[in-house]
C-alpha positions as CSV (number, residue, x, y, z in Angstrom):
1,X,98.3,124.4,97.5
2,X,99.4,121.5,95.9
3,X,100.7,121.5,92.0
4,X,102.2,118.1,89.7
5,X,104.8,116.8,91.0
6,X,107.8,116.4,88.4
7,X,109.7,112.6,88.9
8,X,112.1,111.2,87.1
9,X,113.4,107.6,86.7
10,X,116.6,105.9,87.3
11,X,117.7,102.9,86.2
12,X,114.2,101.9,84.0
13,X,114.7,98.1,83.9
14,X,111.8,95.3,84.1
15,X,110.2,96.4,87.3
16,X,110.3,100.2,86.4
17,X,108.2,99.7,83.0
18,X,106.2,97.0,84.3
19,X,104.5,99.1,87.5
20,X,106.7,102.2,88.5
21,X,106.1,104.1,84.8
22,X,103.0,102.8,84.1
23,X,101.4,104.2,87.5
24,X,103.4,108.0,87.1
25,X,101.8,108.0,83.3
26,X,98.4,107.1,85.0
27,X,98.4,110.1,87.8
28,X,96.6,112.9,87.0
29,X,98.8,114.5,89.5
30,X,102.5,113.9,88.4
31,X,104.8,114.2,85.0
32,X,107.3,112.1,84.3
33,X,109.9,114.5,83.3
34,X,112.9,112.8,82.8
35,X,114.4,108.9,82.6
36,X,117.7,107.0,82.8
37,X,118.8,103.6,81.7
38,X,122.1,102.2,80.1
39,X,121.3,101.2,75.9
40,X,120.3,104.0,73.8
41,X,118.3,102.1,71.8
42,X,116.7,100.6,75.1
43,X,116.4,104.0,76.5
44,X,114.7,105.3,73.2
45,X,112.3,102.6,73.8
46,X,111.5,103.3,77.0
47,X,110.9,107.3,76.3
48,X,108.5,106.8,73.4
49,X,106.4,104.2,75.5
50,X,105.8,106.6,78.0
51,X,106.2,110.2,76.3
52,X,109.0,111.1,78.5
53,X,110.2,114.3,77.3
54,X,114.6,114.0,78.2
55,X,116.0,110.7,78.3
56,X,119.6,109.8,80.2
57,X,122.4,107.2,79.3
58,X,124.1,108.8,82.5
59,X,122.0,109.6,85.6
60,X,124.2,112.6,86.8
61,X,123.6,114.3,83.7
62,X,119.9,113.8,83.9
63,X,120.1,115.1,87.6
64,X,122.1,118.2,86.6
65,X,119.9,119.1,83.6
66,X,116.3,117.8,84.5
67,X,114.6,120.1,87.6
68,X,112.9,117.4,89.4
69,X,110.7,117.0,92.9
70,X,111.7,113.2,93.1
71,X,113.3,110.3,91.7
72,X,112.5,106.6,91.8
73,X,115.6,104.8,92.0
74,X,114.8,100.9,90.5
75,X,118.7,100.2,89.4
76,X,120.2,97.1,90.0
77,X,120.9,96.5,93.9
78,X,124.3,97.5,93.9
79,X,123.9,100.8,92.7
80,X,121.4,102.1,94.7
81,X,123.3,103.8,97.0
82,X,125.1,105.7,94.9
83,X,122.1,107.1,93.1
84,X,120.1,107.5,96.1
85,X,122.8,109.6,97.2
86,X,122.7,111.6,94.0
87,X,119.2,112.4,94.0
88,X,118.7,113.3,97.2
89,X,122.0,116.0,97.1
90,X,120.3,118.1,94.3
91,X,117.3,118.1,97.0
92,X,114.9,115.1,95.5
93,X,112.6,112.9,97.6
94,X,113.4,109.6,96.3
95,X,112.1,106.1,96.3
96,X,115.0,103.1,96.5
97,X,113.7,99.7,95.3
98,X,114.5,96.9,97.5
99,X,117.5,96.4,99.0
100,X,118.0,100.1,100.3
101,X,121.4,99.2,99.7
102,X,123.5,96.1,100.1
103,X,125.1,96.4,103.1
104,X,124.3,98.3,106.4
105,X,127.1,101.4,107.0
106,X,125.1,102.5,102.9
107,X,121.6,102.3,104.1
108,X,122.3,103.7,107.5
109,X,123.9,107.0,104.7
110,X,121.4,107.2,102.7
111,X,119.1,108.0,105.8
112,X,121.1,110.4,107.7
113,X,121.4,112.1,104.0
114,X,118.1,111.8,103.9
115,X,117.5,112.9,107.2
116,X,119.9,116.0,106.6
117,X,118.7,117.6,103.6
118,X,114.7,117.3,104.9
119,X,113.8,114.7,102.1
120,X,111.5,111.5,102.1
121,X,112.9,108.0,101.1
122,X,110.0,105.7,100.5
123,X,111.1,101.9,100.0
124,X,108.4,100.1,97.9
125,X,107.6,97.6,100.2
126,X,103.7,97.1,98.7
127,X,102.7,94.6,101.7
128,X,103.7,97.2,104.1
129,X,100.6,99.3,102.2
130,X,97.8,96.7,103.3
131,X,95.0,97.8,105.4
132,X,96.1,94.5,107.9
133,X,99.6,95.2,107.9
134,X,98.1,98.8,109.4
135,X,95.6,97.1,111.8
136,X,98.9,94.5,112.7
137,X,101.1,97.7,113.3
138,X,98.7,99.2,115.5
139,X,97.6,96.3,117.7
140,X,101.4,95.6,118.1
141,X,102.0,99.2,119.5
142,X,98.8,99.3,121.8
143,X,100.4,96.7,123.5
144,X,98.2,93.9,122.3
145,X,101.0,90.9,122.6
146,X,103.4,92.8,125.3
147,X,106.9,93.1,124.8
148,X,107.8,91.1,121.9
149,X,110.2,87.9,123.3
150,X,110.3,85.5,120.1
151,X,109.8,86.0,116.4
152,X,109.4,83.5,113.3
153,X,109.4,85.0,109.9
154,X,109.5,82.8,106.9
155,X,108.7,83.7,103.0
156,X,108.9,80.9,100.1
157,X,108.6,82.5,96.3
158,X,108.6,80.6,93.0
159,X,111.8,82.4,91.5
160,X,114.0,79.2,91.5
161,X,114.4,80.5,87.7
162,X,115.4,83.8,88.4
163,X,117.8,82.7,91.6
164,X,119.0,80.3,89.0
165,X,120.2,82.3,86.3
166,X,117.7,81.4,83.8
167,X,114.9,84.2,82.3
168,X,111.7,84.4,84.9
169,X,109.0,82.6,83.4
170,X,106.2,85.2,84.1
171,X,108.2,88.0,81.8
172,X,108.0,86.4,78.5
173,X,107.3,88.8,76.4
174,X,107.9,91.8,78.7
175,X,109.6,94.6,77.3
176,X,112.3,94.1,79.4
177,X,112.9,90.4,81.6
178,X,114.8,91.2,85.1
179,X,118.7,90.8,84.3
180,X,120.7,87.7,85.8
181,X,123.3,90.3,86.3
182,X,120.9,91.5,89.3
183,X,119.7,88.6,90.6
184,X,121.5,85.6,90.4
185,X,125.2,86.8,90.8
186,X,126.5,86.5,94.4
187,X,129.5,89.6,93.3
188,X,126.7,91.8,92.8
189,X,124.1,91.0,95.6
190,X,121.8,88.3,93.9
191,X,120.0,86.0,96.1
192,X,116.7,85.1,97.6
193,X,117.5,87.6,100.5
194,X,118.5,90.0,99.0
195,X,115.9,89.8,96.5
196,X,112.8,88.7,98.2
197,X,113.6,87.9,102.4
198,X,114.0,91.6,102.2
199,X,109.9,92.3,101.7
200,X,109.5,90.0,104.6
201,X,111.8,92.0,107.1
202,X,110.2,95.3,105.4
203,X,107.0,93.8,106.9
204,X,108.8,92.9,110.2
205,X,110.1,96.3,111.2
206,X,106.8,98.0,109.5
207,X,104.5,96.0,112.3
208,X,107.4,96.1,115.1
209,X,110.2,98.8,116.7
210,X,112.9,95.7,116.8
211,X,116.0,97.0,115.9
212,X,118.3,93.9,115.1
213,X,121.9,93.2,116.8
214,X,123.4,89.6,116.0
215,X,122.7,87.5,113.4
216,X,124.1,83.5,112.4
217,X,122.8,82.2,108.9
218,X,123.3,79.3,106.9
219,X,122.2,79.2,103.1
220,X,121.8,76.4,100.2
221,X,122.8,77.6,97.1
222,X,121.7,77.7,93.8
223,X,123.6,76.6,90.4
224,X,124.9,79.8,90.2
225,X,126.2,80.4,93.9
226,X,123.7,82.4,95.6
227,X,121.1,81.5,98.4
228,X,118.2,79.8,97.2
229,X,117.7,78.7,101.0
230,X,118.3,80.8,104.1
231,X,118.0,79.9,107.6
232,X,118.8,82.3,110.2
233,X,118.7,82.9,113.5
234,X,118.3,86.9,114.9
235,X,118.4,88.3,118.2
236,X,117.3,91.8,118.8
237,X,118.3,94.4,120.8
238,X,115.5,94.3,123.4
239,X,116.7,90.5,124.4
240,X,114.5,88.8,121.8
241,X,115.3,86.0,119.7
242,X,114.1,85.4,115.7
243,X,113.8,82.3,113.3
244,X,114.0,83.7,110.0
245,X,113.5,81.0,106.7
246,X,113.3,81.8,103.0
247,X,113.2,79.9,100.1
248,X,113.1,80.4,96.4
249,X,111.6,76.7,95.1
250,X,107.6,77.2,95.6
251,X,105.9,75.6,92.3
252,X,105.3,78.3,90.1
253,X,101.5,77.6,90.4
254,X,101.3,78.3,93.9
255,X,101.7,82.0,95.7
256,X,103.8,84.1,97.8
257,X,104.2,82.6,101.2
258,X,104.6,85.1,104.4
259,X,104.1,83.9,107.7
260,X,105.1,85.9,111.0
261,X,104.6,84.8,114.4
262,X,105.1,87.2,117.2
263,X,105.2,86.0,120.6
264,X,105.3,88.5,123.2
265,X,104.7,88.9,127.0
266,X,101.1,89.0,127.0
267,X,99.9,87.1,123.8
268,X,100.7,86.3,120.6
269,X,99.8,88.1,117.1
270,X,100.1,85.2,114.0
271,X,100.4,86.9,110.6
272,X,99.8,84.5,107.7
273,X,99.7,86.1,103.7
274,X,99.1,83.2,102.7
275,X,96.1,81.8,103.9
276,X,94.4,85.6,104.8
277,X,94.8,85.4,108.4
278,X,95.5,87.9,111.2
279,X,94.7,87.4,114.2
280,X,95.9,88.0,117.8
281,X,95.6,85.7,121.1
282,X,96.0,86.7,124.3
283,X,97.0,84.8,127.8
284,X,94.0,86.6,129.4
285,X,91.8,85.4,126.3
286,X,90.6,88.4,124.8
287,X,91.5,87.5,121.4
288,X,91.4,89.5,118.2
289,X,90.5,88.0,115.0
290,X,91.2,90.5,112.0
291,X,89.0,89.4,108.6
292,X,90.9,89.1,105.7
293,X,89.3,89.1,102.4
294,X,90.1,85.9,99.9
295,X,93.4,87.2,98.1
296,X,94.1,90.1,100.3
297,X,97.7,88.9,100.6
298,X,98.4,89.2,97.2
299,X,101.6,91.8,96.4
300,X,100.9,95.0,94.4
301,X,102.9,97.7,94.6
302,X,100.8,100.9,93.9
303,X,100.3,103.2,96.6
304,X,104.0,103.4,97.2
305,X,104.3,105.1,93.6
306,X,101.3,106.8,94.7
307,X,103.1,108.1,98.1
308,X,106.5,109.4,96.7
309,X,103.7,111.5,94.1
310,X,101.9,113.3,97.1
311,X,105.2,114.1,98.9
312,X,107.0,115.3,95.8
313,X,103.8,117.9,95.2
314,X,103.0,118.8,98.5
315,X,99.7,116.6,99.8
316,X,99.3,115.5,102.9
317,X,101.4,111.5,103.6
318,X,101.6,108.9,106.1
319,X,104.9,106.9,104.8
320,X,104.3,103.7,105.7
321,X,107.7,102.4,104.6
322,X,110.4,104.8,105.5
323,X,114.1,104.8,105.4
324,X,114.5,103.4,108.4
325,X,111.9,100.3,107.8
326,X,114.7,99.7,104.6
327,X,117.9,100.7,106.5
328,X,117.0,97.7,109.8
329,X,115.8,94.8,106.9
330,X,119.8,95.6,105.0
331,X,121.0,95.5,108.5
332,X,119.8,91.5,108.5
333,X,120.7,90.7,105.1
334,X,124.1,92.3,105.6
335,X,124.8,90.3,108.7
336,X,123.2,87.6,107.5
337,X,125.6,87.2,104.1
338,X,128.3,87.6,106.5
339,X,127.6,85.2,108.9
340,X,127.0,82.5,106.2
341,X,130.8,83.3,104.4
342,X,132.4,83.1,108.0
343,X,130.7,80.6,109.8
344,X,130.3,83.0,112.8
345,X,127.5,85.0,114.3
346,X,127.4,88.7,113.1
347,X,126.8,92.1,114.6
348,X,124.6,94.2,112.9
């Protein structure tokens, strides 16, 4: 028997009011029973938009208070393992925002904790959600390209603003605009990696078991010191090696940019968000073309909001972007922003 699942918020910033809230208030199967944010005027805005009933300057007060099934944890990057942490010892499924955490020894604790109490952690990857991104995941484990040998993962995004410092010109007007603080501030994990390479490598390790093992990057900055540009190189722990790119400067007019290429043993699979194509090639010819409808690739990020909801009252779930899909993308991020302060390749 399954019942309304009771969720709280932590850390309700721009993301948070503009989908996370929005898509609790809309489910006929879930309350939103308690929020968090830092501003009391802020935070009274917040509760009155969305008829929360308790409202929280300081999350472990709204943990110890509020009886809840799970939290959604959308604070700024570098607190995320502390509050994932939180929620999940008073016995709360919980879904982390991108990064997991910001740097590998967190993520990797946050899953066993995860792990150890019997809770979910759902990280809102929304491409990971996609009906190809399934049909991809599956042809990769039937065997449909062998063992992977080579990967190439790039994603562009127009957030040269953001990365920049300067207010994102597709919030004007929001309630709240996504904080420089967050995003552009290389003392508190800002960055294109951190911030948006990550939803590629999601993607990665949603369609592929590679676990990562060494990683060399270099980066070009941005006015305010963190990556605009990263170039990387990855090699895995099954012997395969990785080209990763990313880039923050796409025109504003044009769209997200995801292109993966796996080669493997007995064929290739070419993943492209872009342009709506999926499609796997074969050395023996037998091919695979996957249709992709026009705009398929776009991002949206409901049914991961809609996921943490069925775990937290009960229903049946496939989690399509566990901790562990989270815990191998910080793994090449952390190594990643090490290997471009040192000069040196990195172990994961």
């Amino acid at each position: 028997m399954t019942r309304k699942a009771r969720i709280g918020v932590i850390g309700a910033g721009w993301w948070a009011v503009v989908n996370h809230l929005p898509l609790l208030k809309a489910n006929p199967n879930c309350e939103i029973v308690a929020v968090n944010r830092l501003g009391a005027d802020e935070l009274a805005a917040v509760a009155a938009e969305f008829d929360v009933p308790a409202a929280f300057e300081d999350y472990r007060e709204m943990l110890d208070v509020v009886p809840m099934d799970a939290v959604i944890i959308a604070s700024p990057h570098v607190n995320h393992h502390e509050h994932a942490l939180a929620a999940l010892a008073k016995g709360c499924h919980v879904m982390v925002e991108k990064p997991l955490a910001t740097n590998a020894a967190d993520a990797r604790a946050i899953v066993a904790a995860a792990q150890a109490a019997g809770r979910e952690i759902v990280v809102p990857y929304g491409w990971n959600f996609k009906p190809f991104t399934d049909r991809a995941h599956q042809l990769v484990a039937a065997g449909a390209i062998g063992r992977i040998e080579h990967v190439k993962l790039e994603m562009a995004s127009a957030l040269e603003d953001l990365m920049a410092g300067k207010p994102m010109q597709e919030t004007e007007g929001a309630m709240f605009r996504p904080p420089a603080s967050t995003w552009a501030d290389p003392k508190r994990s800002g960055g294109y990696g951190w911030g948006q390479l990550v939803h590629a490598l999601g993607l990665l390790f949603r369609i592929s078991d590679l676990q990562p093992e060494r990683v060399f990057a270099e980066f070009g900055r941005s006015p305010t010191g963190v990556d605009y540009y990263d170039a990387a190189v990855v090699r895995f722990a099954n012997g395969a090696t990785g080209a990763l790119s990313g880039s923050s400067t796409v025109p504003k007019h044009c769209s997200f940019q995801i292109d993966l290429r796996l080669f493997g043993s007995e064929g290739m699979l070419l993943l492209d968000i872009e342009r709506q194509r999926l499609e796997i090639h074969r050395r023996d010819g037998n091919d695979t073309i996957v249709p992709m409808a026009p705009g398929e690739g776009g991002y949206a990020c409901e049914e991961p909001v809609e996921l943490l909801v069925d775990i937290a009252r009960g229903a049946p779930f496939e989690n399509r972007s566990p901790g562990l899909v989270g815990q191998r993308a910080v793994e090449v991020l952390d190594a990643m922003y090490r290997s471009a302060a040192s000069g040196r390749m990195e172990a994961v």
